[in-house]
C-alpha positions as CSV (number, residue, x, y, z in Angstrom):
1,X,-73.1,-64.5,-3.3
2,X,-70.5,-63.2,-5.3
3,X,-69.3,-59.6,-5.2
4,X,-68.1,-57.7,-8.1
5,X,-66.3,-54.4,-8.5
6,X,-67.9,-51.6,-9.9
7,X,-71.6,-53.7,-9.7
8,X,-74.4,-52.7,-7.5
9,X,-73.7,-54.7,-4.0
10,X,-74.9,-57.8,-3.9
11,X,-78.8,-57.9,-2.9
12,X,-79.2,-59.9,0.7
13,X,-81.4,-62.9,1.2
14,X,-82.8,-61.2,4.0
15,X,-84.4,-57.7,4.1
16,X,-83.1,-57.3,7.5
17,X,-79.2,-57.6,6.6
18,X,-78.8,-54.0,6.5
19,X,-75.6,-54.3,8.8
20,X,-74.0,-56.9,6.5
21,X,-74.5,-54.3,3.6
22,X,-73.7,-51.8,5.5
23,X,-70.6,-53.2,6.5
24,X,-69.6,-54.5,2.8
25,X,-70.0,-50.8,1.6
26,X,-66.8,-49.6,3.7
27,X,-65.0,-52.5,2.0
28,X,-64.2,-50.9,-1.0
29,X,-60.7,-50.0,-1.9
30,X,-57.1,-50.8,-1.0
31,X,-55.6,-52.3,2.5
32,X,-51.9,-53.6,3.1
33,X,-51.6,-56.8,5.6
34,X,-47.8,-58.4,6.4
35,X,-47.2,-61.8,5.0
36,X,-45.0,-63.4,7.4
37,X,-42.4,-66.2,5.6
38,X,-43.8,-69.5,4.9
39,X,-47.2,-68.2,4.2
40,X,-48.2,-68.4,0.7
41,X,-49.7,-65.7,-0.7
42,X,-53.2,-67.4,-1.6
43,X,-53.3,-68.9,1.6
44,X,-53.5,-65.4,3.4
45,X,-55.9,-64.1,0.5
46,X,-58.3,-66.9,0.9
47,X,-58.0,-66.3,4.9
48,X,-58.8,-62.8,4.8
49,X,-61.5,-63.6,2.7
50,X,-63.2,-66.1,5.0
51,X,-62.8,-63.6,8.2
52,X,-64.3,-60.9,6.5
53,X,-67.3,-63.3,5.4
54,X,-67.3,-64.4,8.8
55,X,-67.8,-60.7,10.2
56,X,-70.5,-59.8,7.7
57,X,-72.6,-63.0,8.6
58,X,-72.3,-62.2,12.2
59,X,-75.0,-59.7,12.4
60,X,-77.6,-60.1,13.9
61,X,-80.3,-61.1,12.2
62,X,-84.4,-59.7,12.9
63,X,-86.9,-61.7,14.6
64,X,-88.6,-64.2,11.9
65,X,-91.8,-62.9,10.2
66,X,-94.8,-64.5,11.2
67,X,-97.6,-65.6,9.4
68,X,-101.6,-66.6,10.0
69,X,-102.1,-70.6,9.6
70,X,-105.8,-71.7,10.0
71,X,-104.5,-74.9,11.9
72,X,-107.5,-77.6,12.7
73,X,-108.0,-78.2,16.4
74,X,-110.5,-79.3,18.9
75,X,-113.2,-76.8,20.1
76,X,-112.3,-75.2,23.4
77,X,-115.3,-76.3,26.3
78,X,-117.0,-78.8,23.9
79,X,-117.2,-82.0,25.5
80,X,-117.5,-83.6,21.9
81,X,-114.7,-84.0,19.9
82,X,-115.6,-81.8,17.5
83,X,-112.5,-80.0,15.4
84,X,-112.7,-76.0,14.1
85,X,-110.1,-74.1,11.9
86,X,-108.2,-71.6,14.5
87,X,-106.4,-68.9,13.2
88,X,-102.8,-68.7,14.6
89,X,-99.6,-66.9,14.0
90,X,-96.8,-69.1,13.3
91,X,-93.2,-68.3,12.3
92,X,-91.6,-68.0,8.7
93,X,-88.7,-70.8,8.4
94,X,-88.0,-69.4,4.9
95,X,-85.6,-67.5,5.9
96,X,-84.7,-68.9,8.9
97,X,-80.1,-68.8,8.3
98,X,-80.4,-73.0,8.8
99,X,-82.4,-72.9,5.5
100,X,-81.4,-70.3,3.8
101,X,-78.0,-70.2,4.7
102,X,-75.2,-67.2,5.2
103,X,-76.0,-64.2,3.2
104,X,-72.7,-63.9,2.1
105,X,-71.1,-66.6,0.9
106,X,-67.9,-64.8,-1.4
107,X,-65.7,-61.8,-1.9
108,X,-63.8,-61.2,-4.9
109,X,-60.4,-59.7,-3.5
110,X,-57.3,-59.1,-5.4
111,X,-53.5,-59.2,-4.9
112,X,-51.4,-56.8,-5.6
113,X,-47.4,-57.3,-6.5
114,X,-47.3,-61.0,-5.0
115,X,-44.3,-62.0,-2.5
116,X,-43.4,-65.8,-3.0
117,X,-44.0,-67.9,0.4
118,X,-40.4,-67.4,1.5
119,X,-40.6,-63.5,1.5
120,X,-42.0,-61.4,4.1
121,X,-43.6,-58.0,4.4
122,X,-45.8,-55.4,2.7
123,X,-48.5,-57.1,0.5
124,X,-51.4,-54.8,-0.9
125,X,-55.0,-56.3,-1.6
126,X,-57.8,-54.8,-3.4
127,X,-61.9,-55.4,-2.4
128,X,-64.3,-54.9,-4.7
129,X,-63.7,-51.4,-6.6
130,X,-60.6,-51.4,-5.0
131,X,-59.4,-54.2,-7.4
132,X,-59.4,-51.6,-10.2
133,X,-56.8,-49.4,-8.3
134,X,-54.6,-52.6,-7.9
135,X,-54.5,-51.9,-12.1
136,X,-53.9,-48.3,-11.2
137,X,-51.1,-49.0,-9.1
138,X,-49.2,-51.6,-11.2
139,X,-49.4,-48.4,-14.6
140,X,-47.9,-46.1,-12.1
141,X,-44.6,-48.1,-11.8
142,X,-44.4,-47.1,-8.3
143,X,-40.6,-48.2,-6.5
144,X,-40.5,-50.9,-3.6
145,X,-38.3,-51.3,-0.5
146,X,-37.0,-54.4,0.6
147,X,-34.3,-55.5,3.4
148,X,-32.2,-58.1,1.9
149,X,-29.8,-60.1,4.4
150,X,-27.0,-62.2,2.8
151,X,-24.4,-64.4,4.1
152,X,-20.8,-64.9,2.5
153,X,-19.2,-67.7,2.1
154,X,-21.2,-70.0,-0.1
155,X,-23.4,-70.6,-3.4
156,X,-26.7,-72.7,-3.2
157,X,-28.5,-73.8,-6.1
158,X,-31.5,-71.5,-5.6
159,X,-29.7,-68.5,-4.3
160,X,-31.0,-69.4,-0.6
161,X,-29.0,-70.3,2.5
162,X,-31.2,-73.7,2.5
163,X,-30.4,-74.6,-0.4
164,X,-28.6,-77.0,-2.2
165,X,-25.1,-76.1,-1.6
166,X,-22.6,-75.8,-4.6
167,X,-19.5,-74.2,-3.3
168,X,-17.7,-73.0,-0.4
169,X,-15.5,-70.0,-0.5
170,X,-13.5,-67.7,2.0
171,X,-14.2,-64.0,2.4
172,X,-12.3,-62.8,4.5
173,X,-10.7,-60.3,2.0
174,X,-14.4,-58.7,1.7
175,X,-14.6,-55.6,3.1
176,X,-17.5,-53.0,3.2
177,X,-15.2,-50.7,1.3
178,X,-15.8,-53.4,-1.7
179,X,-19.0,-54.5,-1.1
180,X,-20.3,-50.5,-1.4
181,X,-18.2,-50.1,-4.5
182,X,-20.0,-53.1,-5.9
183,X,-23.5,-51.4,-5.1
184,X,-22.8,-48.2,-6.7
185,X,-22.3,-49.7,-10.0
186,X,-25.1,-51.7,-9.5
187,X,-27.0,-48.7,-9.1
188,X,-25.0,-46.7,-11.8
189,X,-25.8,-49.2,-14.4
190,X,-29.5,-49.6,-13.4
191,X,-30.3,-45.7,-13.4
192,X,-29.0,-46.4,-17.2
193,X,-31.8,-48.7,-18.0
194,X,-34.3,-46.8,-16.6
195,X,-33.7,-43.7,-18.5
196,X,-33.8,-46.0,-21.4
197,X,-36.7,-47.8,-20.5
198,X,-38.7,-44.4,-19.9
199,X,-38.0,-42.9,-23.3
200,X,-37.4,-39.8,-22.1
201,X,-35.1,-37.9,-23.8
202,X,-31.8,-36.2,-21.6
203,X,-31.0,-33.2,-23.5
204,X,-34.8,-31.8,-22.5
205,X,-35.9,-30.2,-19.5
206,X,-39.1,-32.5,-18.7
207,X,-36.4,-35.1,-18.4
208,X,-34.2,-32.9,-15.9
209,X,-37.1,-31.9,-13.6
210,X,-38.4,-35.7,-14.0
211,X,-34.9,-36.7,-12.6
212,X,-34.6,-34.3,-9.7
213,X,-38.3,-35.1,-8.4
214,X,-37.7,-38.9,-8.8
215,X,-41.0,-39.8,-11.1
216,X,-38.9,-41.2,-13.7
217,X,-40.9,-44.3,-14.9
218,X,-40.3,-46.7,-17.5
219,X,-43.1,-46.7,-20.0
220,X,-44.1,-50.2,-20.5
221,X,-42.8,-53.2,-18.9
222,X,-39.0,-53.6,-17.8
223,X,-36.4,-56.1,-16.5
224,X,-36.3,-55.4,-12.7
225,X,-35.2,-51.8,-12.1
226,X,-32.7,-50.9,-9.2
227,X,-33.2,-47.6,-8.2
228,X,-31.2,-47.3,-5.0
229,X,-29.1,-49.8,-3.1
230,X,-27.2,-49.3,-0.1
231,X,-25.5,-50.8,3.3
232,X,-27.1,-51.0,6.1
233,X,-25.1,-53.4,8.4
234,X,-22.0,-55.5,7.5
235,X,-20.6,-57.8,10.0
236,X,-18.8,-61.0,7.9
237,X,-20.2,-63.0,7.0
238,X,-23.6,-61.4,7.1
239,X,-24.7,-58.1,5.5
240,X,-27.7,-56.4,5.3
241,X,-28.9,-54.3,2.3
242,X,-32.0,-51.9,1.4
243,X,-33.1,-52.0,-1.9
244,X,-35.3,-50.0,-3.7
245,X,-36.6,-51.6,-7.4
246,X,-39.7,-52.1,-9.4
247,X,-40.8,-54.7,-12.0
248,X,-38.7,-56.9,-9.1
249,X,-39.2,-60.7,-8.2
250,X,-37.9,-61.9,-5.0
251,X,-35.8,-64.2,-6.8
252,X,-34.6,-61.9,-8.9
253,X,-33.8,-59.5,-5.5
254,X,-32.0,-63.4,-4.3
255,X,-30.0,-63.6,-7.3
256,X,-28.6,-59.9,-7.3
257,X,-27.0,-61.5,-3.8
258,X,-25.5,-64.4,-5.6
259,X,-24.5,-61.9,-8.1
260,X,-22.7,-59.3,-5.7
261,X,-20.7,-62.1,-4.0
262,X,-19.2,-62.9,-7.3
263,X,-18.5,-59.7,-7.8
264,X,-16.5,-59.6,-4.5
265,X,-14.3,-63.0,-5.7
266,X,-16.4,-64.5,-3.0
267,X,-19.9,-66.3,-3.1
268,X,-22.9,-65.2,-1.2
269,X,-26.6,-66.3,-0.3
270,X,-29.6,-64.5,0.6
271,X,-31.5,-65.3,4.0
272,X,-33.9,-63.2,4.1
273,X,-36.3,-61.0,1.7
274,X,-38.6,-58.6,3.2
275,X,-40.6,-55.8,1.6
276,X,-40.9,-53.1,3.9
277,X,-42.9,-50.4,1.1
278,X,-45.2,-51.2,-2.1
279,X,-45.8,-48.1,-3.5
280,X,-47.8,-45.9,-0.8
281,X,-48.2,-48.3,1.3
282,X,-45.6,-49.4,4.7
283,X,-45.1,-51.5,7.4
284,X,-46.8,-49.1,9.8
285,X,-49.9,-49.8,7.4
286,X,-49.8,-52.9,7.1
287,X,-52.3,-55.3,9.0
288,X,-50.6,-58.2,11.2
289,X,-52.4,-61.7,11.2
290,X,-54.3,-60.9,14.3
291,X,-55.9,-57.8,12.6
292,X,-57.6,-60.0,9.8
293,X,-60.6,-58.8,10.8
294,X,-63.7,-57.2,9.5
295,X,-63.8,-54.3,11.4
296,X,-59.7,-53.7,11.0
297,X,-59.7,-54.0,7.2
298,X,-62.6,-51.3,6.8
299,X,-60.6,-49.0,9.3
300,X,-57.5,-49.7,7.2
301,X,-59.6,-49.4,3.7
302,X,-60.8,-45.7,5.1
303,X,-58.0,-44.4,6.6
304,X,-55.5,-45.6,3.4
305,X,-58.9,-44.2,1.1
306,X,-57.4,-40.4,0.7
307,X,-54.0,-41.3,0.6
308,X,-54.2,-43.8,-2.0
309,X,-56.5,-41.2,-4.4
310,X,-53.8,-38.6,-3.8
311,X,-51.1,-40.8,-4.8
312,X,-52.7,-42.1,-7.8
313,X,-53.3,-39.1,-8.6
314,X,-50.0,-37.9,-8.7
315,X,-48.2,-40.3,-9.9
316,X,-50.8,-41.0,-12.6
317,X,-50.3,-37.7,-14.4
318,X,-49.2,-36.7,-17.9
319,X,-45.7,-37.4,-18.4
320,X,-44.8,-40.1,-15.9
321,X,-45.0,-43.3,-18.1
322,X,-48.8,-44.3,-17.5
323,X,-49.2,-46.2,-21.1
324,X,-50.9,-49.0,-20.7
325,X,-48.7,-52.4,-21.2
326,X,-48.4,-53.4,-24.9
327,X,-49.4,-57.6,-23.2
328,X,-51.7,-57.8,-20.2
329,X,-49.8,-59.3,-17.2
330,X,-48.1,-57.5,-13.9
331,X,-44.9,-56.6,-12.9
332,X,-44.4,-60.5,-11.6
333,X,-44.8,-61.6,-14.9
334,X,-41.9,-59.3,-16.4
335,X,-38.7,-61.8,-17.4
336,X,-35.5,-59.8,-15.6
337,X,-32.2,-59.7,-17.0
338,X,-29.6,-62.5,-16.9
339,X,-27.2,-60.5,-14.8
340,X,-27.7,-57.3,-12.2
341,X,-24.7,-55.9,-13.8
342,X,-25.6,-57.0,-17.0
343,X,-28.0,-53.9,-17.4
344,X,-25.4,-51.9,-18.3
345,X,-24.3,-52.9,-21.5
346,X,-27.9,-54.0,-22.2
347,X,-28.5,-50.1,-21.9
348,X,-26.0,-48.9,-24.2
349,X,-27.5,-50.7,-27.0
């Protein structure tokens, strides 16, 4: 049975699934689970998928309908075997679930901005009209947050501490005092690009109130966007930073490590990627593995229903870079630049 967004639901093999129905009506909308690392992101899609067609099938279904057979017997009291037609009430096997089958047998779900299988954290999904405001979140160019741990000291050919390693270098010159400079022009250059990218135009005041309230946007698609990057522990060789980006991949956010430990004269790999916000939606909202469940998915769809309306809403208005994309495709799609830094004089041109 398949289930599509903004279609009628899905009629049920069996009159008496009105709990299943029931049940797939609250399922419309957004919900936010946590991808752990090592999980790929189709894996936990197709997961929640088959729990939530596990908990609609679960109902419980009606008694079978019955039906009048004239079955031939023998004739009560007669000591001759003579047969009769006796009407009798027998049940209906056609839609008995070992015939038929499960009511449901599919969901269309969709992802939101993906996290490859070594990242962890926030990871939005979409059920049935809810997939439409998957769309509505990718055109509002909202900002994520990721923690980002690195680890001085060495370059790997894929930016992670596992691996290959290419070079081995000493940091102990690095201090936080440098590793903060580094970030604010990292920061400095990308705020550049994105008032470039938005086509907003400085000497206005739309683009001065657009700047103070933070709903700057770019209007199409853009190399990955850095709008704030900070410190939040450094103890050599390991650091920790918070970054907050859009039109991001987590490789990208893995090479901007590489990146900043050249920048110190030093090399540097990143250990860990974590989103901890997409958009509206946090860690406190987001579902953990042993919440995959029917009835915890249409809690979280409700509860995040109002919230996600109001933010769409918002953030969807006149003036905030909702074009459509000139080429269909999502923010994982979007090619980045060759360098973090590199922004900068990619800006000024």
């Amino acid at each position: 049975m398949h289930f599509r967004p903004g279609s009628a639901l899905p009629r049920a093999r069996d009159a008496g699934l009105g709990m299943g129905l029931a049940g797939l009506a609250r399922l419309h909308g957004l919900f936010a689970a946590y991808k752990p690392p090592g999980l790929k992101w189709k894996h936990l899609r197709d997961t929640v998928e088959l729990q939530l067609l596990k908990g609609l099938n679960a109902g419980k279904r009606p008694a079978s309908e019955h039906r009048v057979r004239f079955l031939l017997g023998p004739v009560e009291g007669s000591e001759e075997k003579e047969l009769t037609l006796t009407a009798t009430s027998v049940p209906t096997l056609i839609d008995h679930p070992l015939v038929r089958g499960p009511a449901f047998t599919r969901l269309k779900i969709g992802m939101g901005h993906r996290l490859d299988a070594q990242a962890s954290g926030v990871l939005v999904l979409g059920v049935g009209r809810g997939r439409s405001l998957l769309t509505d979140m990718y055109n509002a160019h909202l900002t994520k947050d990721y923690t980002v741990h690195g680890l001085l000291g060495k370059a790997t050919d894929d930016f992670c501490e596992d691996g290959r390693l290419v070079e081995k270098t000493t940091y102990d010159h690095v201090t936080r005092e440098k590793l903060e400079r580094i970030l604010a022009l990292i920061q400095g250059s990308h705020q550049k690009a994105l008032v470039m990218y938005s086509n907003v135009d400085l000497q206005t005041q739309e683009a001065y109130e657009m700047a103070v309230s933070g709903v700057m946007r770019p209007m199409n698609k853009s190399p990955m966007l850095i709008t704030g990057i900070r410190c939040l522990q450094f103890a050599p060789p390991e650091f920790l930073l918070e970054v907050r980006c859009m039109h991001e991949t987590q490789k990208q956010l893995r090479r901007l490590v590489h990146e900043i430990g050249l920048e110190l004269k030093s090399t540097a790999v990143c250990t860990q990627v974590r989103r901890t916000r997409d958009g509206f939606f946090t860690l406190d909202d987001a579902l953990l593995r042993t919440q995959w469940d029917l009835p915890s998915i249409q809690d979280a769809i409700q509860c995040a229903a109002p919230r996600v309306a109001a933010e769409l809403e918002k953030n969807l208005g006149p003036g905030l870079g909702t074009q459509q994309p000139s080429s269909p495709g999502w923010p994982w799609d979007s090619e980045g630049p060759s360098s973090a830094l590199g922004l900068e004089s990619h800006a000024g041109h």
